[in-house]
N, C-alpha and C positions, 0 to 999 in steps of 0.2 A: 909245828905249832898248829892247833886243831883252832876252826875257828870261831867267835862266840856264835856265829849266825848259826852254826849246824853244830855244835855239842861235840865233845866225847862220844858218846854212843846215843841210840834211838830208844824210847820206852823198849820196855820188853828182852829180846836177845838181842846180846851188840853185836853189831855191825862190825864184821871184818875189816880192816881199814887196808886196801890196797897197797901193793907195792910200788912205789915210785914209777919203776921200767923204761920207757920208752918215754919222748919227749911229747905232749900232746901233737905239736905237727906232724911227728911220727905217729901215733896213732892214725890221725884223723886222715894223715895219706894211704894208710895200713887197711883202713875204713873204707875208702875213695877206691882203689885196686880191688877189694874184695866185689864193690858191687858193682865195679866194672864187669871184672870178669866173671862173675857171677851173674846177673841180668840184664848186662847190658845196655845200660841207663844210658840218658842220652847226654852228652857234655853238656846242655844246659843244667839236668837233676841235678849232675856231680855238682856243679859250681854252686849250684842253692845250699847243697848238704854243708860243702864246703866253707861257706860263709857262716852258715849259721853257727858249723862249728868252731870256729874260726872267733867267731864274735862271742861265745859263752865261755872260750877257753881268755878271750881278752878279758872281761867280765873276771874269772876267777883267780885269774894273775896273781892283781895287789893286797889279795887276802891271802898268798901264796898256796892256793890250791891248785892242784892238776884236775883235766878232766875226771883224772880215771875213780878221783877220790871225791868226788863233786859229792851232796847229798840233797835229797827233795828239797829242804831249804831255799838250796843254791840256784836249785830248777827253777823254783817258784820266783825266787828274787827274782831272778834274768829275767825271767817273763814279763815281771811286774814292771821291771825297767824297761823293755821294749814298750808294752802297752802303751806307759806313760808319756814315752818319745814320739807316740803316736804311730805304733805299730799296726795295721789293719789287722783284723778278724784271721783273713785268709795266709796274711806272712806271719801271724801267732798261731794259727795251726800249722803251717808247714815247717816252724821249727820246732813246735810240741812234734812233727811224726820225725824230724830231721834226730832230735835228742835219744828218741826212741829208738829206734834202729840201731844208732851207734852201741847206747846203753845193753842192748840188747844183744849186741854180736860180742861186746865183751863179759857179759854173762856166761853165753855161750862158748868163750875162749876160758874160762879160768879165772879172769884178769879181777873180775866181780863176783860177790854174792849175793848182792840184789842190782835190782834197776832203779835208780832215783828217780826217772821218768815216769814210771810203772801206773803211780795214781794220778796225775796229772793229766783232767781235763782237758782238751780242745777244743777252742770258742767252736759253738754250732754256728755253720754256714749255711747260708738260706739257698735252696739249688737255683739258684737264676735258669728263667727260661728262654732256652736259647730260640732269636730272632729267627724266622723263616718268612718267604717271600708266598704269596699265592702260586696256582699253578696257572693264574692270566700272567699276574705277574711276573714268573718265569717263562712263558712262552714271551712277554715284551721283550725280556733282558736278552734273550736269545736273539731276537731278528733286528737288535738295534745294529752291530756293526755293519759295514759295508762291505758284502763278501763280493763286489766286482774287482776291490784291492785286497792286493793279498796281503796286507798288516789287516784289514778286514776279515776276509777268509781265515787268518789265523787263529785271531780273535772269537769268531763265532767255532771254531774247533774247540777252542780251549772251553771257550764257556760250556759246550756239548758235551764235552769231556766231562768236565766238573761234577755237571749235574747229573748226567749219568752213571758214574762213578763214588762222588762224596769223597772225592781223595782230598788229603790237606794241599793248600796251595803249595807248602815246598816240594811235597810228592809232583803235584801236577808238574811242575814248571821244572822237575826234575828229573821228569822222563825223558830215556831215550829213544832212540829210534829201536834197539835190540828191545828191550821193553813193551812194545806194542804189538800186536799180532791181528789185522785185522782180519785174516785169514779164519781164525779159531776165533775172532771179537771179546779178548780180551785186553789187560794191559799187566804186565808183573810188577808191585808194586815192593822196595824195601822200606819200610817205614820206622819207627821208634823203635828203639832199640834193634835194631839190625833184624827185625821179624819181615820175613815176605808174604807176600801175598795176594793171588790172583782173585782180580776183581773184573768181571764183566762188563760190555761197552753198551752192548743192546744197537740194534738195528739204525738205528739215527744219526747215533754217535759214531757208529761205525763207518756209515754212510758220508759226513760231514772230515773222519779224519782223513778216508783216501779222496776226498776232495781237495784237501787242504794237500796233502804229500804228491799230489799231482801238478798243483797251481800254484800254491799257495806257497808251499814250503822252496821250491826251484826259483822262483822269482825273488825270494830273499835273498836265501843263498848264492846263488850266479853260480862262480867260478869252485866258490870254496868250497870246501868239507865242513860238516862236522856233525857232533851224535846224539847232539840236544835235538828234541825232537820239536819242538816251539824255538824258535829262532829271529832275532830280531834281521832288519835291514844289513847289520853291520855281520850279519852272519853268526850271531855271538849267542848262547842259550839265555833267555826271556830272563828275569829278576821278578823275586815275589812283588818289591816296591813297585816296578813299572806295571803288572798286572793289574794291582791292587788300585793304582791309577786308572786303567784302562777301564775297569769294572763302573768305579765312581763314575765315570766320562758317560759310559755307554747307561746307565743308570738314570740318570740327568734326562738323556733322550727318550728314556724308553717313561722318562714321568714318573720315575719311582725314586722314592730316598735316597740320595746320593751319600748319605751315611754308611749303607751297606758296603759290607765287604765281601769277597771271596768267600769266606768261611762262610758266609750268610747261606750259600749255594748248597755251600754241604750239610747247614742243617737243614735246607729246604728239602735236598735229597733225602736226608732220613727221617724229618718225616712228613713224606708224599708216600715214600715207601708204608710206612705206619698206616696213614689213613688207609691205604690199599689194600692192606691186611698181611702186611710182610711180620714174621717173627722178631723180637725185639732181638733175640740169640742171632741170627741173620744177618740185621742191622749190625749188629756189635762185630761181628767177620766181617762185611764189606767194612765198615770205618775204618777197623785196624786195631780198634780198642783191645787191651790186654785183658782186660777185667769189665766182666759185665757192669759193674757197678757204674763204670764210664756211661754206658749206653742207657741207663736208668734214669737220665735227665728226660728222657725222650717217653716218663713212661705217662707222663700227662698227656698226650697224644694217644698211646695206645689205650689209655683209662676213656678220653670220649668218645671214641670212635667206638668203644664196647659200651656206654651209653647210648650211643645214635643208633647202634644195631639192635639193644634191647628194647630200646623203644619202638623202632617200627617191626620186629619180630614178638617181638613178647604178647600172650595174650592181653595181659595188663601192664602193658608200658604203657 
């Protein structure tokens, strides 16, 4: 039964009407495997892709539609029904790219001859500019811990790492001891989607971590083993939460927003790096980002800092 919302056929040429096939669960796990093993996505992506499609194939049930047969209509309904439930901007674009993709690999397979996605805008998102600290303010947040204990000493490693680095905190906090090199002053990093990559410590950091695996890390550990390279009292590898604590704490002391988080560190890191005349391409390899576009948040940074130089180079700045 075709349904009144979407019609018999479209203006113009009709629309192939899909073959039943596969059950939508089965597709949309068919869907889920492909871009596992395909790019790699990170179990959080899947579970996003997953839901959303999950919730457009609930959506087209009681009209007895499958996905495979869904039509713009159908697209636009859902959407307007999230909206209305009070869907935000940012989870109504990520399931307009969530619908698309799918739509799109079944084009690619046969299964479709068009994409019901296809003209379906995506609420425009404003780029929020992401939080960074000064670089007084980063040298405070640095000398707040107590490096004469080594939960101190730790601490002031971790944060030197950070900012050194710009690695996400579960990267940080998921280093291991094979991982660091301060020999070569690097650290190997595996990040999103299973990509690696060597990221540079710089002189300080390098300095502050064979302090730390000298004093710091032995005094935690005693008797035991093990390969986390950050290690609590109990011997056990550091937790993002616990860190993210630690930062607020040391934050507080050092007189600055104890709102900031870890990640604050990392945008501090990229852009200090910016102001300093580092390439945004650059940037975008140390972070780990896939796709330049990620690092593009950062380019209001490299836009003033080519203001402040035309101004006191330029004849007529």
């Amino acid at each position: 039964m075709v349904s009144r919302r979407q019609g018999p056929e479209r203006r113009g040429r009709p629309r192939r009407r899909p073959a039943p096939g596969p059950s939508d669960q089965a597709r949309i796990e068919a869907f889920l495997d492909a871009l596992w093993s395909e790019q790699g996505l990170s179990e959080a992506t899947l579970a996003a892709y997953r839901s959303d499609l999950e919730g457009f194939a609930a959506y087209l049930a009681p009209q007895g539609e499958g996905l495979h047969a869904a039509g713009r209509e159908a697209v636009l309904g859902y959407l307007a029904e999230r909206v209305a439930a009070g869907a935000r901007p940012r989870t109504t674009a990520r399931l307009v790219t969530s619908l698309r993709r799918f739509y799109r690999r079944l084009v690619q397979e046969g299964v479709r001859d068009d994409d019901p996605s296809a003209e379906v805008e995506a609420p425009r998102l404003g780029q929020p500019l992401p939080g960074a600290l000064t670089e007084r303010q980063v040298e405070a947040l640095l000398e707040a811990p107590d490096t004469d204990d080594p939960l101190g000493l730790r601490d002031r490693c971790l944060l030197e790492v950070l900012y050194a680095t710009g690695l996400r905190v579960s990267e940080l906090v998921g280093l291991t001891m094979d991982e660091v090199s301060t020999r070569q002053g690097v650290v190997r990093v595996v990040g999103k989607g299973g990509r690696e990559r060597l990221v540079p410590l710089g002189e300080e950091a390098v300095d502050w971590v064979v302090r730390y695996l000298q004093a710091g890390r032995p005094a935690l550990l005693g008797s035991r083993r093990g390969e986390a390279l950050f290690v609590t009292r109990r011997g056990e590898g550091l937790t993002r939460q616990a860190f993210w604590h630690r930062v607020k704490r040391y934050a507080a002391e050092a007189g600055i927003d104890p709102s900031i988080s870890p990640h604050t560190l990392r945008h501090s890191f990229a852009t200090h790096l910016l102001n300093h005349g580092a390439d945004l391409r650059a940037v975008q390899m140390l972070l780990g980002h896939a796709d330049l576009s990620a690092t593009q948040i950062y380019t209001h940074v490299a836009r003033h800092r080519l203001q402040r130089l035309y101004a006191e180079h330029h004849p007529r700045g």
